[in-house]
C-alpha positions as CSV (number, residue, x, y, z in Angstrom):
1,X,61.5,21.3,38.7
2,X,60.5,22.4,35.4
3,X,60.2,25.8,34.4
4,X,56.5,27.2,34.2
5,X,56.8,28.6,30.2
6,X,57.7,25.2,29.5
7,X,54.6,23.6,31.0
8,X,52.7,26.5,29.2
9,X,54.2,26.1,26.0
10,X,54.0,22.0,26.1
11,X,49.9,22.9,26.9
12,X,49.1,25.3,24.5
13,X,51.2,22.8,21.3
14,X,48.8,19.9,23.3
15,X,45.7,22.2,22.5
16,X,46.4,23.9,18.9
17,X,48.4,20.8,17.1
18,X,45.2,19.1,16.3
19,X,44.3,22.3,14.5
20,X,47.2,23.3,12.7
21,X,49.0,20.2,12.9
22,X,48.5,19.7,9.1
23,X,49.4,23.1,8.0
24,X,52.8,22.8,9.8
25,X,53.5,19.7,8.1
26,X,52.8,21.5,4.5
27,X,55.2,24.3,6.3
28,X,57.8,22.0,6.8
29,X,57.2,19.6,3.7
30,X,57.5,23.1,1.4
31,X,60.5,24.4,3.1
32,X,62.4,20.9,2.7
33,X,61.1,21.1,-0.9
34,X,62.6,24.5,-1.5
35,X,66.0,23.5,-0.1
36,X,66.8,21.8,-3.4
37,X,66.0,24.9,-5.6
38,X,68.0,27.1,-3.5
39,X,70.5,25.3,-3.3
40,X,71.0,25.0,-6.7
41,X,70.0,29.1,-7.3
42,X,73.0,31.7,-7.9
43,X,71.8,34.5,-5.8
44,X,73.8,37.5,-5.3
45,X,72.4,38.2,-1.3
46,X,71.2,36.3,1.7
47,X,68.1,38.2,1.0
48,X,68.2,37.0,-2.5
49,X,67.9,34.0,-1.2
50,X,66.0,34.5,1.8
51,X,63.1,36.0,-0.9
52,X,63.5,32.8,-3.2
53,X,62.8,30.4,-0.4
54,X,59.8,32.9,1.0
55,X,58.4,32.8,-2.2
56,X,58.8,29.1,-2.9
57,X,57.3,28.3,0.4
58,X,54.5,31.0,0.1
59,X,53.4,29.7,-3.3
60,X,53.4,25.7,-2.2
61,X,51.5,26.6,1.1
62,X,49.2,28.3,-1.3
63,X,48.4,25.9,-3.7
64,X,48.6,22.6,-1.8
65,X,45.3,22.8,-1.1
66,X,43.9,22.6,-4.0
67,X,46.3,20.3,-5.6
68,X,45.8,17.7,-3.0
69,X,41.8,18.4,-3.3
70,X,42.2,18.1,-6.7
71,X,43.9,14.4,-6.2
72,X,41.0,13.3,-4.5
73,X,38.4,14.2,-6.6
74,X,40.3,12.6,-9.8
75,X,42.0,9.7,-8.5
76,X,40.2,8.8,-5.2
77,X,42.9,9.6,-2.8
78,X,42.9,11.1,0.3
79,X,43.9,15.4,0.3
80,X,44.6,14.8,4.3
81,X,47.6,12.1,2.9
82,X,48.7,14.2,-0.2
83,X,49.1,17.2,1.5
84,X,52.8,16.8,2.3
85,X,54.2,15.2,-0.9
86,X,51.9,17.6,-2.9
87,X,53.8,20.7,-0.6
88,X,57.2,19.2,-1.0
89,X,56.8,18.8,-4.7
90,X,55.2,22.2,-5.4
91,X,58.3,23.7,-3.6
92,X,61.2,21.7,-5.0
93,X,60.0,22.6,-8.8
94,X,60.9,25.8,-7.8
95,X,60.9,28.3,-10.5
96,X,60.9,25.8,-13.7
97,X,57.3,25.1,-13.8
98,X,57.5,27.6,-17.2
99,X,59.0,25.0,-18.7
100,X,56.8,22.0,-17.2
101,X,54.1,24.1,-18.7
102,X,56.0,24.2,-22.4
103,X,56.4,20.8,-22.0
104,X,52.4,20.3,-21.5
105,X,51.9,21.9,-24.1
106,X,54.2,20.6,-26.4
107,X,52.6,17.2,-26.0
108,X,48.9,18.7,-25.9
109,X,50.1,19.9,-29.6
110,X,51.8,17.3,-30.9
111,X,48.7,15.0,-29.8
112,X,46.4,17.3,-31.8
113,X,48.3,17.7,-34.5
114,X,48.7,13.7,-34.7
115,X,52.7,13.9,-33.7
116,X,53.5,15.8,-36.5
């Protein structure tokens, strides 16, 4: 016989996954995302790390949203599907989006400026 917290739990997952079943997957598809980062960070502490992968996760969670709304509304495709890749992505950037953003604008430049 099964215990009764298990039955509880296993009912109450039933009820709320169709409610926050797509915010666990942007969860999950951020902390996978933020793995690689760590990983590849030389922090000094496990709270050093701890912290980077909070942060990493926090800031994914955060903008995924948008980002995936943003998708839709430029290129036609569904936020409900791009919410995970979008996550992951956001995450595993990591703390070089500085210089994504020099690269942007390198470009942005050198296109007004006729490549010169």
């Amino acid at each position: 016989m099964t215990e009764p917290q298990a039955n509880t739990a296993a009912v109450v997952v039933a009820l709320i996954s169709p409610f926050f079943g797509q915010y666990a997957i942007v969860l999950f598809a951020a902390l996978a995302g933020a793995l690689w980062p760590l990983s590849a960070a030389s922090t000094a502490t496990r709270r050093d790390g701890a912290l980077l992968l909070l942060r990493l996760v926090a800031t994914s969670a955060a903008l995924t949203g948008f980002v995936a709304w943003m998708l839709e509304q430029r290129l036609g495709f569904p936020a409900s599907k791009a919410m995970a890749p979008v996550a992951f992505l956001i995450s595993a950037v990591g703390d070089r989006w500085r210089d994504i953003l020099d690269s942007v604008v390198a470009r942005v430049r050198a296109t007004i400026t006729g490549g010169q």
